[in-house]
C-alpha positions as CSV (number, residue, x, y, z in Angstrom):
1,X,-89.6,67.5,22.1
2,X,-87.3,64.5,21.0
3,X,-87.4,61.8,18.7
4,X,-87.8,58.3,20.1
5,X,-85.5,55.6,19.8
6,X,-84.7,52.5,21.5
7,X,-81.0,52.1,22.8
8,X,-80.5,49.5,20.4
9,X,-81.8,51.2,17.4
10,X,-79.5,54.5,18.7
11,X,-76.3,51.7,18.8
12,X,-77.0,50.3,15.5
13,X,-73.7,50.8,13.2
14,X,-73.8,51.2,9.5
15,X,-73.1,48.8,7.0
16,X,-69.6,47.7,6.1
17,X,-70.2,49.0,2.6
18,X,-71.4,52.1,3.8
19,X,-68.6,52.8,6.6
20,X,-66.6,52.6,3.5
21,X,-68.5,54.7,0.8
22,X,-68.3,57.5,3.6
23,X,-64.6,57.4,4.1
24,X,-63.4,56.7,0.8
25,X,-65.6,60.1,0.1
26,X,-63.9,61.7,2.5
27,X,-60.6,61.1,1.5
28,X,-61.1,61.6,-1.9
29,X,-62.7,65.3,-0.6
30,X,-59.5,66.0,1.0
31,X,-57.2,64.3,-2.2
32,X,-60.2,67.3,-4.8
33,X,-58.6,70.0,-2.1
34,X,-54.7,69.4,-2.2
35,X,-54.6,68.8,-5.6
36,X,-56.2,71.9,-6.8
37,X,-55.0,74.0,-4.3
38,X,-51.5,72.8,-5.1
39,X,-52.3,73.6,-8.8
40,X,-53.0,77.4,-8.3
41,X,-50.4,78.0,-5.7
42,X,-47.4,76.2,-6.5
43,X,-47.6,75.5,-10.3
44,X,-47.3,77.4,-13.7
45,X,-50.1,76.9,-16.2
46,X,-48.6,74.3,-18.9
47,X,-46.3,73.0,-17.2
48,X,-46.2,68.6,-16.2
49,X,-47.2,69.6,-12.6
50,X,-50.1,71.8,-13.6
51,X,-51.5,68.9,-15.2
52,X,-51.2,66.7,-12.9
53,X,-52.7,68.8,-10.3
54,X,-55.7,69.1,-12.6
55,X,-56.0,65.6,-13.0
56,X,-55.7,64.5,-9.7
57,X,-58.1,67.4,-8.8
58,X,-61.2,65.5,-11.7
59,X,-60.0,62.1,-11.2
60,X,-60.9,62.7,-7.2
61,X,-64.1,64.5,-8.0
62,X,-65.4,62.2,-10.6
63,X,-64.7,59.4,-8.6
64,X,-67.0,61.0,-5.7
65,X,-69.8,61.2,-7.9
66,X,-69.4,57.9,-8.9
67,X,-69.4,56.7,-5.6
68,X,-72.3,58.7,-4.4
69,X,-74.3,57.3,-7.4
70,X,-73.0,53.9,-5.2
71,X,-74.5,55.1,-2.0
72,X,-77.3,56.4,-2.9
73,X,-78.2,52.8,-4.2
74,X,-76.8,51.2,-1.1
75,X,-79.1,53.3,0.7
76,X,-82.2,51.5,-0.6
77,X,-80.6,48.4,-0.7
78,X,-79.6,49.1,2.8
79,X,-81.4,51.8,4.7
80,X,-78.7,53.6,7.0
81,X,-79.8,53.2,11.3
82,X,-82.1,55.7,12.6
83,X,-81.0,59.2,13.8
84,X,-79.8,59.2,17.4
85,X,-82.4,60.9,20.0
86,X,-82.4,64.7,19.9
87,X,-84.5,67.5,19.3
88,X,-86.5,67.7,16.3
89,X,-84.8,70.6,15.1
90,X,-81.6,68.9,15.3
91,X,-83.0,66.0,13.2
92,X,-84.0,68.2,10.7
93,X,-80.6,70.0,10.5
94,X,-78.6,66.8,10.6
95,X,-80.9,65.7,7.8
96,X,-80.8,68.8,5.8
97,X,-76.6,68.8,5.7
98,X,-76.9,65.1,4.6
99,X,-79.0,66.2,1.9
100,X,-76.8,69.2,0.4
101,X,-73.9,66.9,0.6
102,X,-75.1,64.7,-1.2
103,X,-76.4,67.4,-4.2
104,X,-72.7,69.1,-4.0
105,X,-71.5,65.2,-4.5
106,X,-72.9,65.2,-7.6
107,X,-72.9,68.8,-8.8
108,X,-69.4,69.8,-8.2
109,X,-68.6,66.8,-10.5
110,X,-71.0,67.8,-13.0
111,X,-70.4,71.7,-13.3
112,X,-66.5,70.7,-13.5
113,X,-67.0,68.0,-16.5
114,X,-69.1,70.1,-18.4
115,X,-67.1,73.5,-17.6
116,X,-63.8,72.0,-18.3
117,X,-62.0,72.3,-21.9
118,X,-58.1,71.8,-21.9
119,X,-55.7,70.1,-24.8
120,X,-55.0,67.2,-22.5
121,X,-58.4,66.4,-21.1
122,X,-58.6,64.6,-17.4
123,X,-61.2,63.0,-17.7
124,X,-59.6,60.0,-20.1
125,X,-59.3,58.3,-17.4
126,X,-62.9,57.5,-17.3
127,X,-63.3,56.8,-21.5
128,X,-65.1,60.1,-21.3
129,X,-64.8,63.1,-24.1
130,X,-65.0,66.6,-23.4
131,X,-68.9,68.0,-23.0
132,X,-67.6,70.4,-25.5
133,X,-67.1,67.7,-27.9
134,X,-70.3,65.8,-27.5
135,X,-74.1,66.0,-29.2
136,X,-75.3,67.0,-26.0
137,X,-73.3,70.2,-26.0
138,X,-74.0,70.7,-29.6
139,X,-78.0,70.4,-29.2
140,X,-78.1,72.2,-26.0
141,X,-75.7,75.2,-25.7
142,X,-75.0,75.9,-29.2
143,X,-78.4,74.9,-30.9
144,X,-81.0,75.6,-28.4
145,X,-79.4,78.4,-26.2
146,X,-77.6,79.4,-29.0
147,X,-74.2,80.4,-26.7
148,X,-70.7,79.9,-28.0
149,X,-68.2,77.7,-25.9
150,X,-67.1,81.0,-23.9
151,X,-70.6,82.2,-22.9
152,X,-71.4,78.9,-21.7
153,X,-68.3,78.3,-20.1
154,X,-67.7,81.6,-17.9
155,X,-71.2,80.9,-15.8
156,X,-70.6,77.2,-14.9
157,X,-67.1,77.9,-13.7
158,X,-68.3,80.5,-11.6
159,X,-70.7,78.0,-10.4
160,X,-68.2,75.9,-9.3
161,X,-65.9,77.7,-8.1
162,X,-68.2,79.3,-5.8
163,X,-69.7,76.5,-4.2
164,X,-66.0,74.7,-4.0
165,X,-64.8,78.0,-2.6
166,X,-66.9,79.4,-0.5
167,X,-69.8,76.6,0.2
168,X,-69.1,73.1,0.4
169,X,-66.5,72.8,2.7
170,X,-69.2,74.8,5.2
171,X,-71.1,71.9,5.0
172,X,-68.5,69.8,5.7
173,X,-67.0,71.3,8.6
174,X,-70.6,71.6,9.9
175,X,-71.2,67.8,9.2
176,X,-67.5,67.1,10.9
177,X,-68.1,69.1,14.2
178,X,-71.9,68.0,14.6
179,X,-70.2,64.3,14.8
180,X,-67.6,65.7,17.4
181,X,-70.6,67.8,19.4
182,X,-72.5,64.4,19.4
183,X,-69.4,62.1,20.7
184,X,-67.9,64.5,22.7
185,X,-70.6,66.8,24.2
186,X,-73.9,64.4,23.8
187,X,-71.7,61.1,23.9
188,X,-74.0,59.5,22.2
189,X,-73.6,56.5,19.2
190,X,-73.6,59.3,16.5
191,X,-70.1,58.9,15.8
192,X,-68.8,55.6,17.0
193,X,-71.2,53.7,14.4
194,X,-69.5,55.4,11.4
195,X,-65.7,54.5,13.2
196,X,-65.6,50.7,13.5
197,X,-63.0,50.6,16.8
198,X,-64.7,53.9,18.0
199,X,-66.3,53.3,21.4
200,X,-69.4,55.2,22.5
201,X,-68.1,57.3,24.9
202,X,-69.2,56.9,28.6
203,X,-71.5,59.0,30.0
């Protein structure tokens, strides 16, 4: 069975705004990528281009929280167009990826800031200390849990990097070729109402 829509609802673009949170997000995915990527492979730790690898690499993924904080709001204050026609199931799924992108949005941010301790911290940028160095950390991890900075530390980076490494960029590519699959293979409005001089392709 398949969801009901009428063709005008299944054209309906998204906002201006929200065109923009989503491919500002996008680059900024790519930027989180390079620069870390670039870090590991082609720098020494230390060294001017190691840091600014690092940088880059928090400055990108901070900024996508931020701006996921952003959309989310613009969401209520702007509800996004219906889901194009389809199967139920494919509803589901197309809402499901929307949903862990949108946790990874935040959580990659989150598990970096608070897993991150280095002499020249990246996250200045943003008038932010280091976890480490705030009451937070104090009250949670040293006096509740009662962990030192390297027991804490080791689990949360391993957290991150896993989902960096070896999850979030499924999603991604999922989210990517179901928006192909839909303009290419359905030809439906899927994609061209996230691409403002996108056409809906013929059928």
């Amino acid at each position: 069975m398949c969801t009901q829509a009428t063709p005008s609802t299944a054209e309906q673009r998204y906002s201006g705004l929200a065109i923009l949170f989503h491919w500002l997000t996008a680059f900024l995915f790519i930027v989180a990528y390079v620069a870390v990527y670039y870090r590991i492979w082609f720098t020494e730790l230390g060294t001017p281009e190691n840091l600014f690898g690092i940088r880059t690499h928090t400055f990108a993924g901070f900024s996508i929280l931020l701006i996921a904080i952003l959309r989310l709001i613009w969401r209520r204050v702007s509800p996004p167009p219906p889901h194009v026609p389809g199967a139920k199931i494919e509803v589901f799924a197309a809402k499901a990826v929307h949903v862990a992108l949108y946790i990874f949005m935040i959580l990659m941010p989150i598990t970096g800031y608070i897993g991150l301790r280095a002499p020249a911290f990246p996250l200045d940028q943003f008038g932010l200390p280091q976890f480490s160095e705030t009451a937070l950390y104090t009250i949670m991890v040293t006096e509740t849990l009662g962990l030192t900075w390297e027991e804490f530390e080791k689990p949360v980076d391993a957290l991150h990097h896993f989902l960096g490494k070896a999850v979030v960029w499924v999603f991604v590519v999922i989210h990517a070729a179901a928006a192909l699959f839909h303009h290419l293979v359905r030809r439906d409005a899927v994609l061209s109402r996230m691409l403002p001089l996108l056409r809906r392709p013929e059928r």
